[in-house]
C-alpha positions, 0 to 999 in steps of 0.5 A: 479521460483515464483509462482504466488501466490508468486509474488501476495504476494510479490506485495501485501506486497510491498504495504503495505496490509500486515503491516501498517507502517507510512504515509511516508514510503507508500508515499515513497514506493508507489511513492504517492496516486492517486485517482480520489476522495479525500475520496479514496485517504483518505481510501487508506491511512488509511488501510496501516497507523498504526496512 
């Protein structure tokens, strides 16, 4: 049985704050980035892109 420390974990490294990786493996993984405002769509991608 998880913790819910755990599953916070696991929901927080499966979405790429743990690690950054490249622009289409987090569109991949994350089915897209949606946000009400361009500047946060931007900012959403730049703390999870390594480039």
């Amino acid at each position: 049985m998880l913790t819910v420390n755990e599953l916070k974990q696991i929901q927080i490294h499966q979405q790429h704050l743990t690690d950054k990786t490249d622009i289409h493996t987090i569109c991949h993984d994350l089915n897209g980035i949606q946000a009400q405002f361009l500047s946060n769509a931007e900012h959403s991608l730049r703390i999870r892109c390594k480039d």
